[in-house]
N, C-alpha and C positions, 0 to 999 in steps of 0.2 A: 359762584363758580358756574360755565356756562356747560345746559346738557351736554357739549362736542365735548369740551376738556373734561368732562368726567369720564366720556366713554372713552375717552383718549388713556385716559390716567387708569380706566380698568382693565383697557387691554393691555398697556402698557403692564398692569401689576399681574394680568392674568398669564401674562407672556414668562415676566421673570416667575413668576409660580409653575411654569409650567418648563421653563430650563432648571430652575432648583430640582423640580420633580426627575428630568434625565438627570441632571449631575449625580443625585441618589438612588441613579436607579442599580449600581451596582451595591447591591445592600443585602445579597444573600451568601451567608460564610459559608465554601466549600470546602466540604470537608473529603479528604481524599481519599479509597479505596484501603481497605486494612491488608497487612504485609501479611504475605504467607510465605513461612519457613519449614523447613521440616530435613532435621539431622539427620533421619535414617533414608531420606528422598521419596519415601513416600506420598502423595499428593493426592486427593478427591477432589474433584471438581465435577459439582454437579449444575446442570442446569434446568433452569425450572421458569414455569410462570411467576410473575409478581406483578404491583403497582407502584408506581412511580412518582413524587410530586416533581416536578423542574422546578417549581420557582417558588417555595410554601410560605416564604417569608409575605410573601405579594396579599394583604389584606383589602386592598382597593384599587380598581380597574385603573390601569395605564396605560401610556403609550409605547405599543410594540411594536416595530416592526411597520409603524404607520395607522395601524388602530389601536382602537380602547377595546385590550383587553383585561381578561380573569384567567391567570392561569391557579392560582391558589385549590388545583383538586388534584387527587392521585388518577392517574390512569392508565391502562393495562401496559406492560412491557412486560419483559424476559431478562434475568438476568444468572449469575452464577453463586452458587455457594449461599449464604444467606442475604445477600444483598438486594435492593430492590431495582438495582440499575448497573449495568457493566458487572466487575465480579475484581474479585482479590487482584493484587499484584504479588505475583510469588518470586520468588529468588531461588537462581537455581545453582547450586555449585558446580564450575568443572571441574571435573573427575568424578564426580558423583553418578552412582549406576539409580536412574530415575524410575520409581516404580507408578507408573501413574493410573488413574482410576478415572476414566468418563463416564459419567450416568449423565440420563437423560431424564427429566423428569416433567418436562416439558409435557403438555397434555395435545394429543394428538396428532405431533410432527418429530419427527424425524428430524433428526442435526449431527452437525462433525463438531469437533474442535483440531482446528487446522495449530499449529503453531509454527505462527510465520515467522521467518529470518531464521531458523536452529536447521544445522545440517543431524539431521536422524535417519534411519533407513525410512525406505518409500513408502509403507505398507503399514507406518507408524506416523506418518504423515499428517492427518487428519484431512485429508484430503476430499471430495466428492466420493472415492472407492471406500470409505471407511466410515458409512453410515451408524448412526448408533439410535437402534431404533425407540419408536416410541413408547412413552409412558411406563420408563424405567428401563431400560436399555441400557445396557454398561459393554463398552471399550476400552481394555486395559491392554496396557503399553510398558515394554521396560526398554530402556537404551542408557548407553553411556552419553553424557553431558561433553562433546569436546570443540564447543564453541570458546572462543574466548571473551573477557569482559563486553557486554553487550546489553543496549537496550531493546528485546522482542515485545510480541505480543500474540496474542490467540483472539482465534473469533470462527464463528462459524464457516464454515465454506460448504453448506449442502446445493448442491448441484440445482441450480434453476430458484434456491430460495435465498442465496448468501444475502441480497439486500436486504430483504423483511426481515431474517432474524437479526443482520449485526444492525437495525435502523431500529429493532424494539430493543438491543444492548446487550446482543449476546457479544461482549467484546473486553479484553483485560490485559493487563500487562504483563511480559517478562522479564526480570535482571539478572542476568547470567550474572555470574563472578567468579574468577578465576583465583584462590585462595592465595598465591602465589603473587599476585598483579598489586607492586607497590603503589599503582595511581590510584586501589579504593581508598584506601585510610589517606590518600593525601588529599583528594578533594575533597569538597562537601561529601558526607553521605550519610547524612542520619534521615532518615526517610519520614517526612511529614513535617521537618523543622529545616532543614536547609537545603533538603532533595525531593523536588516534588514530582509525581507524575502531574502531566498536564496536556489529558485528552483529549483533543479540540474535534467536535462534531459539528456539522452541518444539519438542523433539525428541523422537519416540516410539522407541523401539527393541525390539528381538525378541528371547529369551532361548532359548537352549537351556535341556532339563530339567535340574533341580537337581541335583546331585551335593554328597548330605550335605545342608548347608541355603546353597548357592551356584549361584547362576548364571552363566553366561556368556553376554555380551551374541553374539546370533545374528546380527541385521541392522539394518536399520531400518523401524520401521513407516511404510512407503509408502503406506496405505491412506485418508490423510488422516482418519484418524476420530477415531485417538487412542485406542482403546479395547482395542487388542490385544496390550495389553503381557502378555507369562506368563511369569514373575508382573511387578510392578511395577504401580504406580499413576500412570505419567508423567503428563504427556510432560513431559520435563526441560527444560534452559532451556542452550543453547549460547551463547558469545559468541566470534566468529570460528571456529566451527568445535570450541571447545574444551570440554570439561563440566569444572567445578569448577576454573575457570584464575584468574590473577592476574597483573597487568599492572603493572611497574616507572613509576613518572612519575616527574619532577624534584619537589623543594623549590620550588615557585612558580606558576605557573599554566598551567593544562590546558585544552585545548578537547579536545572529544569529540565526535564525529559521532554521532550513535547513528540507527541505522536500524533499524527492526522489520521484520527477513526472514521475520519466522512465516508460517505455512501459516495459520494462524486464531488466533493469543492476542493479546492485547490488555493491555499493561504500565504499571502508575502507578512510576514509575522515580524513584527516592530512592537518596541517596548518605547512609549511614548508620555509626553505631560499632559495629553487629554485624552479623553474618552473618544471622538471626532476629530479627523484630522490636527495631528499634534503637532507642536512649531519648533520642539525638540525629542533627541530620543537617546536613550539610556544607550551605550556601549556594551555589545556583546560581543561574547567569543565562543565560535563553536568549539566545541574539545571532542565529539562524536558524532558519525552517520551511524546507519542504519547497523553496518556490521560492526564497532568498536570507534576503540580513539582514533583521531586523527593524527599525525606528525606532530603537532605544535596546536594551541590554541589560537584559530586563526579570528584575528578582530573582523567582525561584521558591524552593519546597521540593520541589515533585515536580511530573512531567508524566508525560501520559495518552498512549502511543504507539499506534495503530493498526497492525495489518498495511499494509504498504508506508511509513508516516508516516518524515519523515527530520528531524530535530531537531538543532540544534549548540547546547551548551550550552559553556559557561566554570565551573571548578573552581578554587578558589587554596588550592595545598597550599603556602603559602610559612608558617606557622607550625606545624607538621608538624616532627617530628625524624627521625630516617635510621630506617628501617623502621617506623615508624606505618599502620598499614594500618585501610583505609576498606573499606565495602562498597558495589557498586551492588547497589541492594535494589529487589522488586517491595514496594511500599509495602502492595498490598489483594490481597484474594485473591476477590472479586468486585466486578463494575460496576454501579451504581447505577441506576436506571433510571424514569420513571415506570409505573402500570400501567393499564390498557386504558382506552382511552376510559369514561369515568362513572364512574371510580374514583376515590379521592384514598390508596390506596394507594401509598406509592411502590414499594416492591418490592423485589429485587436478581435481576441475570442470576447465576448461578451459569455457573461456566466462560468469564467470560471472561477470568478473572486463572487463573495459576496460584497456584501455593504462593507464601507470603510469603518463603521466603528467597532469601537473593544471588543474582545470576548470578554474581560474577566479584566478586574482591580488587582494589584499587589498594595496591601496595608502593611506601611513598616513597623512592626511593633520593638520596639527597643526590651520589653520584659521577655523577650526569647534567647535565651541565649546555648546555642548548640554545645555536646559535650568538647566537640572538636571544631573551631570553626572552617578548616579547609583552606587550600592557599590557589593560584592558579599557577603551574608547572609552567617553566620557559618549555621544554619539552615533554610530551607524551608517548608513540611510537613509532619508531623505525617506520617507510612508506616508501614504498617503490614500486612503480609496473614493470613487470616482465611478459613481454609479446613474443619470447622465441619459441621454437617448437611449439609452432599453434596450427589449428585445424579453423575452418570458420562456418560460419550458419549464417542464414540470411532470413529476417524474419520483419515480412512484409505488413505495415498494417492500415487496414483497409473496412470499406463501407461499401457493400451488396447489396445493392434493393429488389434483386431477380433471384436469391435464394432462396427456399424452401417460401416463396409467396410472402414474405416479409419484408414492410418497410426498410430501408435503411439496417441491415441487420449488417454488424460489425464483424470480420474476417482476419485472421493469420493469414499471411501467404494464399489470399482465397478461399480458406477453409471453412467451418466451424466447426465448432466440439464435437467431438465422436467420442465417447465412453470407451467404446467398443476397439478404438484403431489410436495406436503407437504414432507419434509424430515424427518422433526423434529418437536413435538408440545412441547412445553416449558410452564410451570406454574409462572405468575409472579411471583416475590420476591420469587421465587427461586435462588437458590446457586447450581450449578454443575462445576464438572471437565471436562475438557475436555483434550484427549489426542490424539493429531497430529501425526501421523505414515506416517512417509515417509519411503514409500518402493521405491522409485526411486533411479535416481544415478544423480538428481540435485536440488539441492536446490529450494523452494518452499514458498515464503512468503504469509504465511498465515493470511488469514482477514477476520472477520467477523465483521456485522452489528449491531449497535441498544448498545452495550455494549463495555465498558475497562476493560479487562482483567489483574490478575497478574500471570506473569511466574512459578511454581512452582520447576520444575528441565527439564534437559534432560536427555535422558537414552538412550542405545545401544538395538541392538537388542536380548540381555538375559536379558534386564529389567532394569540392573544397571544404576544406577546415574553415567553419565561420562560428560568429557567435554573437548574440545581438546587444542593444545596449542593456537591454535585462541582465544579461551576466557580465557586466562593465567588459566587456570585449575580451573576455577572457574565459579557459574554464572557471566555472563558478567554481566557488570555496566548498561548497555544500558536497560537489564531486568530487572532493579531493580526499576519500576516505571510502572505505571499504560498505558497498550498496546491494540490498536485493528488492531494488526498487527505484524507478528514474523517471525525471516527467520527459518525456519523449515530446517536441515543440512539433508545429502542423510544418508535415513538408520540408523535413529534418531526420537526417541518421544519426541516432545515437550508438556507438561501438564503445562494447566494452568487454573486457578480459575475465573467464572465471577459469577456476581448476574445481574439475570434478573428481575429490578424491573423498575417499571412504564409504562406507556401506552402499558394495553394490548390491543391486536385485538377484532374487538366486535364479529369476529366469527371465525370460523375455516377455513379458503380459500387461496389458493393462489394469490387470488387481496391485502391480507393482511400478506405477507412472507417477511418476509429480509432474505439476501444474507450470503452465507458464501462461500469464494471462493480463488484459490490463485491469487494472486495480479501481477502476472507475466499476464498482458494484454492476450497477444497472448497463453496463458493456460487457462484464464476465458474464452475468446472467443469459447476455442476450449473442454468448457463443462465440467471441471473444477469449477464447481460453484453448490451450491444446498441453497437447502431454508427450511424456521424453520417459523413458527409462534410462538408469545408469547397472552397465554389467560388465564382466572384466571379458577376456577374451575368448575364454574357453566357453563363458554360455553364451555368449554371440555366435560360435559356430553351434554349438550345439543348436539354438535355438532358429538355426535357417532352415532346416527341411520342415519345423513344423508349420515356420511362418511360409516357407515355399508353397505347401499345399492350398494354400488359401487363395479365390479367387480362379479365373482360365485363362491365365497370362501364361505366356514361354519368354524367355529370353534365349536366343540361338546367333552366331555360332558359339561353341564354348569346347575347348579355347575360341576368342574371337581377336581380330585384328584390327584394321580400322574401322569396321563398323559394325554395332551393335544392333540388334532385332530386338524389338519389344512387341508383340502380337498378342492380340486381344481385342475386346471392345471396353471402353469408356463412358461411360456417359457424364457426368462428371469432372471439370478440371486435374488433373495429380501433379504428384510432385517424383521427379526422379533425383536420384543421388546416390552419388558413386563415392566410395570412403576406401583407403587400404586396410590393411590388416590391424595399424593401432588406431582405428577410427576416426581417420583424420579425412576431413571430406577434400575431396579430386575436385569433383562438380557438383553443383544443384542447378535444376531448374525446374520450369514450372510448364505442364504439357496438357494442351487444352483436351476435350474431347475426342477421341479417335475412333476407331473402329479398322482391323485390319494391321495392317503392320509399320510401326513408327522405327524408321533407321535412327540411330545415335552414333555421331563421331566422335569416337574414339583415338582418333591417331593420334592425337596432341599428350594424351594420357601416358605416366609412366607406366612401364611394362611391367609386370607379375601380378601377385592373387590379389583382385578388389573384390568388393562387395558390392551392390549392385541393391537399390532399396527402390521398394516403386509403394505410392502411399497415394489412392486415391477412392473417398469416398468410405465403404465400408471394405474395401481390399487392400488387404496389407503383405507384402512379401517382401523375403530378401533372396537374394541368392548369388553364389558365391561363383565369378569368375574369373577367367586365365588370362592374362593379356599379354600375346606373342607378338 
């Protein structure tokens, strides 16, 4: 045999040695976050430092990500309860009065636990206002539970650190259940055998220097950027905590929570016959968004998850033999996008997908057998929009590079985050629109607090209802169920409908504000985020003469006619908005810089008692006038 054909025949064997090694490289069993229950609704959750392995199965350096690594060491993270990575999945019942307990145990930082998607009073929120300090610090909370059947979740939200803590895994699930709701006991729901949580993260990590042509993984990149990997190309793609794992299900049908904990990536999620671009893929049906079930189990092939977005699909592995193994696969490796206004380019975001292959294996094991195996419902529930008697808000989003001396620093309507100043005041058991305006050139998953929303349409930028071939020309399936969370496409309105009823604030304050903000971590961080109170009518008036004093603004004549005085200086862009008496807004707009006195027409407006809101910078007022 001549040298060429042997070196031919070695790399040839070193090649298939080296595809055997990825085909197995899903070889670590995740094992999934343990349930927490509790009859009497009492609940601890503490949070604390730990270590971590992601990958411990891994005894000899392989290929990650494009180099030869070591991840086989534990290293530092944060997690809840006794765990070393994320924390319990607890189950909460509705009707259940919840007595909950947050410590802190965490060594020298400060943290909340937010619990996103559950309508609870503001102040119980877990909010940025509802710090719970360091090194034992406890936040205890009691509310009535009157969400219905729902998959939530908790994670930190402290004010300017939410990426670091939830990227070391301050992050966990919640299951509402409505004791009452005959679709528990009919689908799948034995938790860890035919109902899995399945928390798909987006993960950077830190490498000590090479030794030979090998790395060992050093920590994790907490920098939220994504870019500091040495060497490596991440950020890799965790699911429960696990890199390159593989999850046991039964011979028959699977529900699947899937939740998207990333810091910033955004997943088109396919169930596939390879690890790498698949040539077939399994049949799914969503049954639930973020806020509950859907109408019907609508058949997909793939969905589009957003950072925070929470999804329950249905899998039926019942023609499947004993070890047949599936992939859940990111389908695209960027998001499609329109481009700048007077363009008919479409474009693509680069970076908002990762790499196209797996997170994570499905092993069919045939010796599982659930006590109940679960059926999939021709129907689930009732689903309709209603847009009458609405109010609406208009909420711009945007990239500043002249604010406060900051690159590219990310804006609502102009703004950023003020602690200190009310964005929005909202009237229970109201009904408004709201309409999400991305003027950027990357997608934007939008979130707010305290409510579920339903999608009404999207539009381009001359107003039309459009929609690309991402969403087959259609509202996607994914929006057709109750949301408090939307990926917002570049250069696109997303409108959507929520009713803000139950627990309002007992006053007008920022101690009593939820969040609205985008859900891409490292953009909330960077002041992307503003705040709304909800309060009924009576402390709305109450609450004018004190927000009146604030600031050396007038508003004159009052009574006024057709035109409105706003006198003052500015320095600062604001926002003016004028709402009646059940807080339903007249006008918004948005009013640059001034000094001296800004007229406002008024003639167009109906006549009697509006409110009059002027919001710019650190000056907040309202004040309440006649219109004759």
């Amino acid at each position: 045999m001549t040298t060429k054909l042997l070196k031919n025949l070695a790399a040839a064997m070193l090649l298939l040695a080296v595809q055997d090694a990825w085909a197995q490289r899903y070889n670590q069993l995740i094992t999934n976050p343990p349930l927490l229950k509790s009859a009497s609704g009492n609940f601890t959750i503490t949070a604390h430092d730990s270590s971590h392995n992601f990958y411990p199965s891994q005894t000899t350096p392989s290929a990650i990500g494009g180099d030869t690594l070591l991840f086989n060491k534990p290293i530092p993270t944060m997690a809840y309860n006794q765990a070393t990575y994320l924390g319990p999945t607890m189950v909460w019942q509705g009707g259940q009065m919840l007595n909950l307990s947050s410590v802190n145990r965490i060594n020298g930082q400060s943290t909340t636990i937010h619990w996103h998607g559950l309508n609870l009073p503001a102040h119980l929120d877990g909010g940025p206002q509802e710090p719970i300090e360091k090194n034992g610090g406890t936040f205890n909370t009691s509310f009535n539970v009157i969400d219905p059947t729902q998959t939530c979740w908790y994670h930190s939200h402290l004010m300017d650190s939410t990426t670091y803590q939830v990227i070391k895994g301050l992050a966990g699930m919640i299951l509402v259940e409505q004791p009452t709701d005959p679709l528990i006991s009919m689908l799948p729901h034995h938790y860890d055998t035919n109902d899995f949580p399945i928390v798909i993260q987006d993960k950077g990590f830190t490498f000590g220097p090479k030794t030979g042509n090998v790395c060992v993984v050093n920590g994790l990149d907490t920098a939220g950027g994504g870019s500091i990997h040495t060497p490596g190309n991440g950020p890799y793609t965790l699911v429960n905590g696990v890199l390159n794992g593989y999850l046991k299900v039964p011979k028959g049908l699977v529900r699947l929570r899937l939740l998207n904990g990333s810091y910033r990536k955004t997943f088109q999620v396919v169930v596939g016959n390879k690890y790498n671009t698949p040539t077939a893929y399994e049949p799914l049906y969503l049954i639930a968004t973020d806020g509950g079930f859907t109408a019907i189990p609508h058949a997909i092939d793939s969905i589009i998850i957003g950072p925070g977005e929470r999804y329950e699909i249905l899998i039926d592995f019942s023609l499947k033999n004993n070890s047949d193994t599936v992939y859940l696969n990111n389908r695209s490796s960027s998001l499609p996008a329109a481009g700048p206004p007077g363009t008919t380019t479409p474009g693509y975001v680069t970076g908002g997908f990762i790499n196209k292959n797996a997170f994570m294996a499905f092993v069919v094991d045939t010796s599982i057998h659930p006590a109940t195996p679960g059926i999939k419902p021709v129907t689930l529930k009732p689903y309709a929009i209603d847009t009458t008697n609405v109010s609406y808000r208009l909420k711009v989003l945007g990239n500043d590079s002249t604010i406060g001396g900051k690159i590219g620093t990310w804006t609502i309507n102009g703004d950023t985050m003020n602690m200190d100043s009310i964005n929005d005041i909202i009237q229970v058991n109201s009904k408004e629109i709201w309409s999400i305006k991305n003027t950027t050139n990357v997608y934007h998953p939008f979130h707010i607090h305290k409510v579920q929303f339903q999608v009404i349409d999207m539009r381009d930028t001359t107003g039309a209802i459009v929609y690309n071939s991402f969403y087959n020309g259609t509202l996607p399936k994914n929006w057709l169920g109750y949301k408090d969370d939307v990926l917002v496409p570049p250069y696109r309105t997303v409108r959507f409908v929520a009713s803000f009823d139950s627990f309002p604030s007992p006053e007008i304050n920022p101690m009593y504000a939820f969040m609205y903000h985008c859900h891409i971590l490292t953009h909330e961080d960077n002041s992307m985020m503003q705040q709304f109170v909800v309060v009924d009518t009576v402390q709305i008036k109450a609450g004018i003469r004190k927000l009146s004093q604030k600031g050396n603004f007038i508003l004159y004549p009052n009574p006024a006619g057709d035109v409105l005085n706003l006198k003052g200086s500015s320095t600062s862009a604001g926002t003016l908005r004028i709402t009646d008496i059940l807080g339903r807004t007249l006008r918004e707009e948005k009013v640059m810089p001034f000094n001296g006195i800004l007229p406002v027409n008024i003639a167009d407006l109906p006549r009697g008692m509006v409110f009059v809101e002027w919001n710019s910078g650190n000056t907040h007022f309202i004040q309440k006038i006649l219109l004759k």
